[in-house]
C-alpha positions as CSV (number, residue, x, y, z in Angstrom):
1,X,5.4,-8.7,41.8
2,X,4.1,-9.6,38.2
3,X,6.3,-9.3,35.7
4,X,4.8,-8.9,32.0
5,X,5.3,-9.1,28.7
6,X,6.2,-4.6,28.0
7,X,8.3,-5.3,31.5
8,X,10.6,-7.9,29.4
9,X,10.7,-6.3,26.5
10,X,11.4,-2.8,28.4
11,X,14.0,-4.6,30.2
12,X,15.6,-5.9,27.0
13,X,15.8,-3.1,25.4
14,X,17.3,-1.2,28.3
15,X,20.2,-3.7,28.2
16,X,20.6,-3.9,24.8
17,X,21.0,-0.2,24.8
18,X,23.4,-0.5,27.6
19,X,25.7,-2.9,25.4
20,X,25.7,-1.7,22.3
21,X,26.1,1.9,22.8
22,X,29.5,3.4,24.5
23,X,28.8,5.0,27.7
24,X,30.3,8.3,26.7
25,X,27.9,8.6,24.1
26,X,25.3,7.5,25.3
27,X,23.9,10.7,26.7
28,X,24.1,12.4,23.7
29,X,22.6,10.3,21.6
30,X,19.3,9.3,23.9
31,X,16.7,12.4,22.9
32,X,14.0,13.2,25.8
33,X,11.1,11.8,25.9
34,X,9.2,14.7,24.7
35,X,10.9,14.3,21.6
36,X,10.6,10.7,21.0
37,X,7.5,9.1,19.3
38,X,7.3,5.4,19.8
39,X,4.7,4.0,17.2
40,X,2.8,0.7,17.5
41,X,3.7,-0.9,13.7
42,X,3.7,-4.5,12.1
43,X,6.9,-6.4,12.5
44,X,9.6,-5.3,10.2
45,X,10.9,-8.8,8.6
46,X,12.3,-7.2,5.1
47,X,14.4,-4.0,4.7
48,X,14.9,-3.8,1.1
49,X,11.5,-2.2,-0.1
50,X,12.1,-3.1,-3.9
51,X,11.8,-7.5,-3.0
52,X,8.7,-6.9,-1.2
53,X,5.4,-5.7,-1.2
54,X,4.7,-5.5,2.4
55,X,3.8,-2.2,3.5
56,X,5.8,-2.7,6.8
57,X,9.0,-2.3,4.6
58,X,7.6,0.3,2.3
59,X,7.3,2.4,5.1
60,X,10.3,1.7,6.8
61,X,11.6,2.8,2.9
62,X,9.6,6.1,3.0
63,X,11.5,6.6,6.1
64,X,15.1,6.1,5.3
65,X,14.9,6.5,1.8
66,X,13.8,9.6,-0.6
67,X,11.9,9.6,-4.1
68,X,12.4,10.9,-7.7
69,X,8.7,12.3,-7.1
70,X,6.3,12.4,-4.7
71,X,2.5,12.6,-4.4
72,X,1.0,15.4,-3.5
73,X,-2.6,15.4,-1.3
74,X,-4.8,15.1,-4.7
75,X,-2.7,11.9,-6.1
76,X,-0.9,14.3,-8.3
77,X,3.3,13.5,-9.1
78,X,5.5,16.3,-7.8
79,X,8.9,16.6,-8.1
80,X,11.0,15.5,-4.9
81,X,14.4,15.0,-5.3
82,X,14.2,16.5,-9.0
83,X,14.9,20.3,-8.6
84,X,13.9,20.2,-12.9
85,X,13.2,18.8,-15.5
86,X,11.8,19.1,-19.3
87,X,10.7,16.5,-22.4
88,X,11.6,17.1,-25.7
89,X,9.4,18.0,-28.3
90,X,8.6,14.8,-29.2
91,X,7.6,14.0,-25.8
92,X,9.9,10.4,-25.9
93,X,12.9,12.3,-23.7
94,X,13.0,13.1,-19.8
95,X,16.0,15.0,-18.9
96,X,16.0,15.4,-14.6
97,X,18.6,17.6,-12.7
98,X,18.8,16.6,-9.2
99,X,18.2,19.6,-7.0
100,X,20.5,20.9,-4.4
101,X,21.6,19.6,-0.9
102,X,21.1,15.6,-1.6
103,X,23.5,13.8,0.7
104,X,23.8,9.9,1.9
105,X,23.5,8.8,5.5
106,X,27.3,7.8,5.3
107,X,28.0,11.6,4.0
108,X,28.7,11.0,0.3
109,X,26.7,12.8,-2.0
110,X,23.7,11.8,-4.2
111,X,24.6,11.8,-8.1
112,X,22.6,10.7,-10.9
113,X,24.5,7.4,-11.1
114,X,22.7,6.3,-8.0
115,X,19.0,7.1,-9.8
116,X,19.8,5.5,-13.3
117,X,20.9,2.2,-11.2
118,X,18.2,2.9,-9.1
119,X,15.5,2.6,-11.6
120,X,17.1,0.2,-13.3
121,X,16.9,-2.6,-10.4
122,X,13.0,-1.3,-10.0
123,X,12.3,-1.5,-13.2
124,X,12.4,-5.3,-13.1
125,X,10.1,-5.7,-10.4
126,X,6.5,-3.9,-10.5
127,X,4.5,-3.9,-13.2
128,X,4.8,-0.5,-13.4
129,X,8.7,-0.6,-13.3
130,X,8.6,-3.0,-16.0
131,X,6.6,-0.5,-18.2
132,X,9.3,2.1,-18.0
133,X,11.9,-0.9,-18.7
134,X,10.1,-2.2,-21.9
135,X,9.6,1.3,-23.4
136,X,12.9,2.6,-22.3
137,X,15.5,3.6,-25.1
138,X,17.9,4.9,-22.6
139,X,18.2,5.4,-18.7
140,X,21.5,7.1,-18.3
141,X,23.4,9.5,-16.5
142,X,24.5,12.6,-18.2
143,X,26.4,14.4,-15.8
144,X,27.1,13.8,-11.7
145,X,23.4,15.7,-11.1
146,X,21.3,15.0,-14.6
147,X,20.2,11.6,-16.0
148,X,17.7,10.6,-18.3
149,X,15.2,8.6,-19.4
150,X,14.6,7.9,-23.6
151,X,11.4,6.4,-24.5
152,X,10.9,4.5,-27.5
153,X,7.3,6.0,-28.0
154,X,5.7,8.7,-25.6
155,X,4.5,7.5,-22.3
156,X,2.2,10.1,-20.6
157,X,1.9,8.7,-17.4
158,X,5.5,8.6,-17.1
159,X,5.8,10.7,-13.4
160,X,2.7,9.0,-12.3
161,X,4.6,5.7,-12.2
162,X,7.9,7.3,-10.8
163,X,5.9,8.5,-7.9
164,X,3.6,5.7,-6.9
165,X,3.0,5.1,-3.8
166,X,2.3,1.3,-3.3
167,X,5.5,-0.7,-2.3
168,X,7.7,-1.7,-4.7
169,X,8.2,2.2,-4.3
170,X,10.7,3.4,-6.6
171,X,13.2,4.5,-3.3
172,X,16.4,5.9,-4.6
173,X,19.5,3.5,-3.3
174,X,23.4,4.2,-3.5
175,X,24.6,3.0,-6.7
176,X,26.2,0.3,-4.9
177,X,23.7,-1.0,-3.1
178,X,21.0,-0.8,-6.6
179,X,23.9,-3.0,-8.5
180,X,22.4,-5.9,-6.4
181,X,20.5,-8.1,-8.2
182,X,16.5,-7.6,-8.0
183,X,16.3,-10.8,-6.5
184,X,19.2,-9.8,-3.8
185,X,18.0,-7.6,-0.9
186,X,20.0,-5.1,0.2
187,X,20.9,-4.6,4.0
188,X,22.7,-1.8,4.6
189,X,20.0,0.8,5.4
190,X,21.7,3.8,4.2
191,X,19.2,6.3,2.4
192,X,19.3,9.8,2.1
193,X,15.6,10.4,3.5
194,X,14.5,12.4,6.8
195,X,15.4,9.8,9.2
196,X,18.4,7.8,9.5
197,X,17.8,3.7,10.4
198,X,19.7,2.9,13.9
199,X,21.6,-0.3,13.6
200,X,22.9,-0.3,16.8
201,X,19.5,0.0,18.8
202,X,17.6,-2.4,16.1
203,X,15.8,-5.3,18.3
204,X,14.6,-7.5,15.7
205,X,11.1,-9.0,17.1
206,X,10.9,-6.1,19.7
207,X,11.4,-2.6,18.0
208,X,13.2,-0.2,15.4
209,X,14.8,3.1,16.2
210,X,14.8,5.9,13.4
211,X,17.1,9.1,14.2
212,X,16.1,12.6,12.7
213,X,18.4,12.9,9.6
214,X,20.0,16.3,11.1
215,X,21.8,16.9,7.4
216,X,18.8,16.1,5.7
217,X,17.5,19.3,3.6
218,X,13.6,19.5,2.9
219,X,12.2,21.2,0.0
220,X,10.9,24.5,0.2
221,X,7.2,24.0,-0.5
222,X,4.5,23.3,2.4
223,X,4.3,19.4,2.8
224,X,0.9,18.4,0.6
225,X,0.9,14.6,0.9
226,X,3.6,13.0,0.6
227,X,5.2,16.0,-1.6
228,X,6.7,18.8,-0.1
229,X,9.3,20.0,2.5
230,X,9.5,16.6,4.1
231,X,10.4,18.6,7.8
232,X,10.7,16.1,10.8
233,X,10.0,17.7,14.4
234,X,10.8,15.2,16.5
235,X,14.6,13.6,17.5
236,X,13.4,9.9,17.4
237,X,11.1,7.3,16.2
238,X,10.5,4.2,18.2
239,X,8.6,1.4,16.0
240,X,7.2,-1.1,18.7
241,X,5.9,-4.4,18.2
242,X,3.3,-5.4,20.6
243,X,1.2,-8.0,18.6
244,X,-1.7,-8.2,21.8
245,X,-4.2,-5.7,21.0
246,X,-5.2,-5.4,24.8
247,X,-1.6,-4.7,25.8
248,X,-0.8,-2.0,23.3
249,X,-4.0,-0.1,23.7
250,X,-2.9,-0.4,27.5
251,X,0.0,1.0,26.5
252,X,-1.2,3.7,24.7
253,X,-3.7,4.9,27.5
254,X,-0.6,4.9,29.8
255,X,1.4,7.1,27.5
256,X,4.3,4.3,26.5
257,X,3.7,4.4,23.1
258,X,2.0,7.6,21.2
259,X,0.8,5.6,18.2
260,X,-1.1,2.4,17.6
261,X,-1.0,1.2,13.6
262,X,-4.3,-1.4,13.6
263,X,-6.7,-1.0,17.1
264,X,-8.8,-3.7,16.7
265,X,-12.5,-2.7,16.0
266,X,-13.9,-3.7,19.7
267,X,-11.3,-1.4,21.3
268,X,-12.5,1.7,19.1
269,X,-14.8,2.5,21.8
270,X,-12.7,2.4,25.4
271,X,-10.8,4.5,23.0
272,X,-13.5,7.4,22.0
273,X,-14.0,6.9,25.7
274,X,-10.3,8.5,26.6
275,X,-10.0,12.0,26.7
276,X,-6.1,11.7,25.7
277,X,-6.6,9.4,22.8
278,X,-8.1,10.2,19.6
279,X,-9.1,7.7,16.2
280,X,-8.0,9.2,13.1
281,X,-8.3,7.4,9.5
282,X,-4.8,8.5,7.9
283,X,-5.9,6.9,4.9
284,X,-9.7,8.7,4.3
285,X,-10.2,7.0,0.8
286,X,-9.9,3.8,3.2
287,X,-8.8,0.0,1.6
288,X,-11.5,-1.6,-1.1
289,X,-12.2,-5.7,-0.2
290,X,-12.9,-7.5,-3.1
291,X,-13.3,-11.1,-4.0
292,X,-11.9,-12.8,-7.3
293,X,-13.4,-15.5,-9.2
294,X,-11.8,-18.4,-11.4
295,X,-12.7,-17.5,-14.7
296,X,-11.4,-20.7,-15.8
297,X,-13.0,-23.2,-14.0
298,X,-17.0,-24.3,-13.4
299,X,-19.2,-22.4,-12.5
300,X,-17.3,-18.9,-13.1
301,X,-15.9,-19.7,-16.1
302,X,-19.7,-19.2,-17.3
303,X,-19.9,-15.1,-17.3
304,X,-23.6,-15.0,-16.2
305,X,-22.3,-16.8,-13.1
306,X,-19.7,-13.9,-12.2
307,X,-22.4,-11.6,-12.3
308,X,-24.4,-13.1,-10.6
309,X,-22.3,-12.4,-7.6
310,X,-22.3,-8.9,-8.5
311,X,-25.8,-8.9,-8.0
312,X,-25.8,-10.6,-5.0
313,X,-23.4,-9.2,-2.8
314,X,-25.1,-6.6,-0.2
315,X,-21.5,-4.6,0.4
316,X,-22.6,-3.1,4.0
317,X,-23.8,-6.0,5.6
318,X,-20.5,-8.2,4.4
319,X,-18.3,-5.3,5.7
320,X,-20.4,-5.3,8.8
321,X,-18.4,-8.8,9.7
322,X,-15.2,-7.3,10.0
323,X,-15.5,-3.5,10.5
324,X,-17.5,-0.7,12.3
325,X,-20.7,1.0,11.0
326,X,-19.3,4.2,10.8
327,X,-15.8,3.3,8.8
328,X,-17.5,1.4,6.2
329,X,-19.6,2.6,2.6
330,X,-20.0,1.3,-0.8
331,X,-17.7,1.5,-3.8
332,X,-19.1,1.0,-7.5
333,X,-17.0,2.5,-9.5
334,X,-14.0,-0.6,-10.5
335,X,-11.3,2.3,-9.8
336,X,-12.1,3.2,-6.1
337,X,-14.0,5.9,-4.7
338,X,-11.9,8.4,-4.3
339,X,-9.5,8.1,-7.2
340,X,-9.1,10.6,-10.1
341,X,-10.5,7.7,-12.5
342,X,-13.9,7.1,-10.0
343,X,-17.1,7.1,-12.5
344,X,-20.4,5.5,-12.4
345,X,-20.2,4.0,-15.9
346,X,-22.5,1.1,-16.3
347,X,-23.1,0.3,-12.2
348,X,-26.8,-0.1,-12.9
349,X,-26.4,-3.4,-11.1
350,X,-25.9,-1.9,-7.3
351,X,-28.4,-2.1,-4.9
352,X,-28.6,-1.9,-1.6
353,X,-29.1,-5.1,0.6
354,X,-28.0,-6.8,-3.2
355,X,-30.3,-8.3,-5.2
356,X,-30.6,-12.5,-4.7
357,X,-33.3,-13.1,-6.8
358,X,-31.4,-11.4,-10.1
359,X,-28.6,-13.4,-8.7
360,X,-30.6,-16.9,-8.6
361,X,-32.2,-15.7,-12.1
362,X,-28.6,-15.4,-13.4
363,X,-27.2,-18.7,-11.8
364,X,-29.6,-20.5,-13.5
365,X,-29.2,-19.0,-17.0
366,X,-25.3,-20.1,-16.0
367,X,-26.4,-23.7,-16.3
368,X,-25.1,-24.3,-12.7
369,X,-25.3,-27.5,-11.9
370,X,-24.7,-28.0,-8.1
371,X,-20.5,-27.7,-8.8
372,X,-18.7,-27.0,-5.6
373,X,-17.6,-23.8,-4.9
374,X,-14.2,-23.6,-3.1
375,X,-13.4,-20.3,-0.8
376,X,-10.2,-19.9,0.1
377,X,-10.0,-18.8,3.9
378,X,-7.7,-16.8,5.5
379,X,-6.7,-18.5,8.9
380,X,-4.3,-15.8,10.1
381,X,-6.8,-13.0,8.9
382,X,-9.3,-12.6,11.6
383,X,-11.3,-9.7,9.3
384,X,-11.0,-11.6,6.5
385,X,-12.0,-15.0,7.7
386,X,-15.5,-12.9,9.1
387,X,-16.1,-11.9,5.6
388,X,-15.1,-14.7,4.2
389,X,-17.6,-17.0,6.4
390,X,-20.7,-14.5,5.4
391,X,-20.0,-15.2,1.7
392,X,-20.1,-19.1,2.1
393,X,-23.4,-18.1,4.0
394,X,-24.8,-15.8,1.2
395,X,-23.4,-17.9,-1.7
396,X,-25.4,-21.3,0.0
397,X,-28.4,-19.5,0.8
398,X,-29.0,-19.2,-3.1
399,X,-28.5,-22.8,-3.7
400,X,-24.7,-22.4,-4.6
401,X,-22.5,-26.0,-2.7
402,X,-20.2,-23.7,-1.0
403,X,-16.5,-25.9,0.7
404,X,-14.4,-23.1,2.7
405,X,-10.7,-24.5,3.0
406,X,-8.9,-23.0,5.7
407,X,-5.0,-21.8,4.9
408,X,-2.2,-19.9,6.6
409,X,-0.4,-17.0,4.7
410,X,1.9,-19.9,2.7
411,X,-0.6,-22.2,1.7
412,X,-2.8,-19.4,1.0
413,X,-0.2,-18.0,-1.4
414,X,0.1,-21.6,-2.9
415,X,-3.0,-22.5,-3.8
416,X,-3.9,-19.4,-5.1
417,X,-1.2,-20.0,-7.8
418,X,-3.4,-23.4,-8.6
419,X,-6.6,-23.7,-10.4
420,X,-7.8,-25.6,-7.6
421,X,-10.2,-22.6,-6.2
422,X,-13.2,-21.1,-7.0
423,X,-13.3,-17.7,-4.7
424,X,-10.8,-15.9,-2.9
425,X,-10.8,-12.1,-1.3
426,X,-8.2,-9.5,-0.6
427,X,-8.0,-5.8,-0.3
428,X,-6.1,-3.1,-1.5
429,X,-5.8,0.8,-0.7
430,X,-8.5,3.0,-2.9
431,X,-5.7,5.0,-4.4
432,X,-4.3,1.3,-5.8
433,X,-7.4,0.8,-8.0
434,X,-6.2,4.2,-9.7
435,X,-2.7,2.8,-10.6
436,X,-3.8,1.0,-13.8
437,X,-0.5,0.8,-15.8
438,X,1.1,-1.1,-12.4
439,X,-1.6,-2.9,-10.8
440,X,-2.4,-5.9,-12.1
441,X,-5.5,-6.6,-10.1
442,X,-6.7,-4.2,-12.9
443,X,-5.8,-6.2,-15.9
444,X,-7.7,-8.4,-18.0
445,X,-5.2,-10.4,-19.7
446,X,-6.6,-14.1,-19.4
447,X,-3.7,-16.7,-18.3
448,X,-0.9,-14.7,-18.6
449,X,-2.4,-11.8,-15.4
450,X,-3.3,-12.2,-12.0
451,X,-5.6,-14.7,-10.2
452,X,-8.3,-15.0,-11.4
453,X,-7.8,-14.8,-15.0
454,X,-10.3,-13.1,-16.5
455,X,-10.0,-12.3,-20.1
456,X,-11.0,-8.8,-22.5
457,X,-9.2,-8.3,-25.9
458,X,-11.2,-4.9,-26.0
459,X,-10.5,-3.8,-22.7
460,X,-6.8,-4.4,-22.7
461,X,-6.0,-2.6,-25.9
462,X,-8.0,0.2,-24.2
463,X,-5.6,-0.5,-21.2
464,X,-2.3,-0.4,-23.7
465,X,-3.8,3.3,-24.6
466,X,-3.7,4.4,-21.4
467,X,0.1,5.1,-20.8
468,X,0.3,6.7,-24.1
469,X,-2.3,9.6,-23.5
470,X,-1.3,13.2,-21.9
471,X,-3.9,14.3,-19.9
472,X,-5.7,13.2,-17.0
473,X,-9.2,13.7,-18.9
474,X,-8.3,11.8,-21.5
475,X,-7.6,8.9,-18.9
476,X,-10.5,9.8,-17.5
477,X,-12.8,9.0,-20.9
478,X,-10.8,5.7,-20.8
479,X,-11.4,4.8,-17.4
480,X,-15.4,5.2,-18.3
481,X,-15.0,2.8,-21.3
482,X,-12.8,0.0,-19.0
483,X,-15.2,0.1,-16.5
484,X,-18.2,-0.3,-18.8
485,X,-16.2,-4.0,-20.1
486,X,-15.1,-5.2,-16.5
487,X,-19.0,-4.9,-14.9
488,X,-20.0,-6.8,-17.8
489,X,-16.6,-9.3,-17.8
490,X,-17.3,-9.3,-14.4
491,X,-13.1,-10.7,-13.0
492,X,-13.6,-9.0,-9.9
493,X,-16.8,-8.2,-7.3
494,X,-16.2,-5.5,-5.1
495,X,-17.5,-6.5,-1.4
496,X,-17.1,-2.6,-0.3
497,X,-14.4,-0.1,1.4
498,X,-13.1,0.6,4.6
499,X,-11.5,3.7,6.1
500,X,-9.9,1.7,9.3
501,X,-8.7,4.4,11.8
502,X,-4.4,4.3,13.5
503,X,-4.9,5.6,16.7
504,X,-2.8,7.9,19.4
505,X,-2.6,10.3,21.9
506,X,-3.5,13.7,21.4
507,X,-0.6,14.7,22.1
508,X,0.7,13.5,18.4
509,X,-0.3,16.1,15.6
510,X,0.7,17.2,12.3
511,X,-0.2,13.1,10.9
512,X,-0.2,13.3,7.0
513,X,-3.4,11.4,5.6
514,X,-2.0,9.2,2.8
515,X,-3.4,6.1,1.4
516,X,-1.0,2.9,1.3
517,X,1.9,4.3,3.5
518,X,2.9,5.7,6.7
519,X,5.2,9.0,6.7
520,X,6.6,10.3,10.1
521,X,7.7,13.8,9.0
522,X,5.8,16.7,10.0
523,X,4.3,15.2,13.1
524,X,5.1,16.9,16.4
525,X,5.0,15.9,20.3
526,X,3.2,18.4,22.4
527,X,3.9,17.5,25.9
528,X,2.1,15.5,28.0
């Protein structure tokens, strides 16, 4: 008999179980497997979800962990754990009352001590955490249930922020545990979320077990997003790790596991093919690629030469590389397709298949003189190495010396901190290129932003309006104006968007379709 790789980790599990948990309870505490979902998921390395960006540990936060505010379905802030709130007249003061029923995992109650520490620690992390902190007067508690927030000037945008959705997500901690320093990570895993983290059936490298939070009390509104009654219909949540593709779509097809997180692209069809198993894109605004240039070296310092590469780019056929036909489309607008700040200000430059004669045209006005372009390329990153081989092929077939350098994640990370680069590409959610107060892929603030340095006095004093205004249309009427500077400025090219499908039995219903994150409330297990 062959043993494999699920038979080993099965086993391993099954005697970890048997240590770690008494015998007496164990019954009791083992729910059916009807009412177990085990979920395919990226390895969970970091549990403290403000030190991090990875999504893996945002999740896991979204899990364990509940929110000031949430986002509703339309990318609108609602209130969560707030049961009210008001500003003064003078729109600089936000007084919150926590709403009824908020308890710990460990049985203690929620108070507004644990938010005002909470927001503090957060605030010194994300850009848009660091907002709040520099225009903060006052965060302070005002009773065991209300806390506020004094701003030194008003700050319309102020729930946006507290409910964003891209990790650091400002997750509400004990007071205890948000005392840490930002640099500290916390490990205790006690939240006061819809699921409670299992320490004692946590297999590091193998899989996470999340318990239904029985005491856990869910708004009274329909879920919409990730607002609402945040109800959880199943006993258990198993996250797996099964890094081979082949084995966990085997896995799926057998029924062991009810969820895979990333199918690979060639297994979307033996999966269409099943009648149990069904492709859904959770996130429908899908993830924007885009490539960044180094405004500050030859040629791209030169602005023609930027936009040259916005001519040239032919978005489907470099998301062709990586992705399926069907999953993939175009994105001009610099905020995302689907965001509430998506225009067509000034995109006059897209066309379809690109344009590499406009791009040669533009080179040359640049003044290029055969300098070497340097890619970075990802050698982890199997869809982004694809793309990132087309470009070299499209940047030398209009006369551009094109050196790719393979590097893993670290050195990747490294040299991108260096000015020794000329190109590199990454992607983000759609609903992050809406997030322009927190996001700094979105600034233009030369030396001192991200990488890539590209540099607009006009735009960012348009930017340093844009937390200051109330309404979403007035944002709006901004975001057409920013736009109209970055296509000319030219910091980033978009290289187009992707709605990449999770996949699962059909037995698995009720998924919410969020960008960024992963929720596991409202889903339910029919049986098999």
């Amino acid at each position: 008999m062959t043993i494999c790789r699920r038979d080993l980790i099965k086993a391993g599990l099954a005697a970890g179980a048997a240590i770690s948990i008494p015998s007496v309870l164990r019954a009791q505490i083992a729910p059916t497997a009807a009412r177990t979902v085990r979920m395919v998921m990226d390895d969970l390395a970091t549990f403290d979800p403000t030190v991090t960006t990875a999504t893996i540990t945002g999740n896991h936060g979204l899990a364990i962990y509940d929110t000031l505010f949430a986002l509703d379905s339309k990318l609108i802030a609602q209130p969560q754990m707030v049961g009210k709130w008001s500003v003064s007249g003078d729109k600089r003061t936000y007084t919150f009352q926590l709403r009824d029923g908020l308890g710990w995992h460990d049985d203690t109650p929620v108070t507004a001590a644990d938010c005002v520490a909470s927001i503090r620690r957060w605030g010194q992390v994300p850009s848009g955490g660091k907002l709040i902190a520099e225009r903060a007067k006052d965060i302070s508690e005002q009773d065991d249930r209300t806390f506020i927030i004094s701003l030194k000037e008003p700050m319309g945008i102020l729930l946006e922020i507290l409910a964003g959705a891209v990790t650091p997500v400002l997750y509400i901690m004990r007071e205890k545990d948000a005392s840490l320093a930002a640099t500290e990570q916390v490990t205790a895993n006690i939240g006061s979320g819809p699921f409670k983290f299992n320490e004692a059936l946590a297999k590091p490298g193998a899989s996470f077990t999340y318990d239904r939070n029985e005491k856990y009390i869910p708004r009274h509104e329909p879920t919409d997003g990730f607002a609402g009654g945040k109800v959880v219909n199943v006993d258990r949540v198993i996250w797996e790790n099964i890094a081979d593709q082949q084995t966990a779509l085997a896995a799926l097809q057998s029924g062991e596991v009810d969820f895979v997180q990333k199918p690979a692209a060639d297994l979307f069809p033996a999966i269409k093919s099943d009648p149990n198993l069904q492709l859904q894109a959770l996130n429908k605004a899908g993830d924007v690629y885009f490539m960044r240039m180094n405004c500050l070296e030859k040629p791209f310092d030169n602005v023609k030469a930027r936009q040259a590469m916005l001519h040239l780019i032919d978005q489907e056929a470099v998301m062709r590389t990586a992705f399926a036909q069907e999953y993939i489309r175009p994105v001009t607008s610099f905020f995302g397709n689907q965001s509430p700040y998506s225009n067509d200000e000034n995109t006059e430059w897209y066309k379809k298949g690109g344009d590499p004669e406009k791009a040669k045209q533009l080179l040359s006005e640049a003044g290029y003189a055969g300098e070497t372009v340097v890619i970075l390329q990802h050698a982890n990153w199997a869809d982004g190495n694809n793309i990132e081989q087309f470009l070299a092929a499209t940047l030398r077939k209009i006369g551009l010396h094109v050196e790719l350098v393979p590097c893993d994640a670290a050195a990747f990370n490294e040299r991108r901190k260096s000015r020794s680069w000329s190109i590199f590409m990454t992607a983000e959610s759609d609903y992050e290129r809406s997030t322009l107060a927190s996001n700094p892929t979105l600034f233009a603030n030369g030396e001192e932003g991200w990488y890539g340095w590209p540099k607009s006095d006009k735009y960012e004093a348009l930017r340093a309006r844009w937390a200051n205004v109330e309404t979403l249309e007035e944002r709006q009427a901004l975001a057409r104006e920013m736009q109209r500077i970055q296509w000319d400025i030219v910091g980033t090219v978009l290289l187009g968007s992707v709605a990449s499908p999770i996949a699962h039995r059909k037995t698995l219903t009720g998924l919410i379709e969020m960008p960024s994150l992963t929720a596991m409330w409202n889903m339910q297990k029919s049986p098999t």
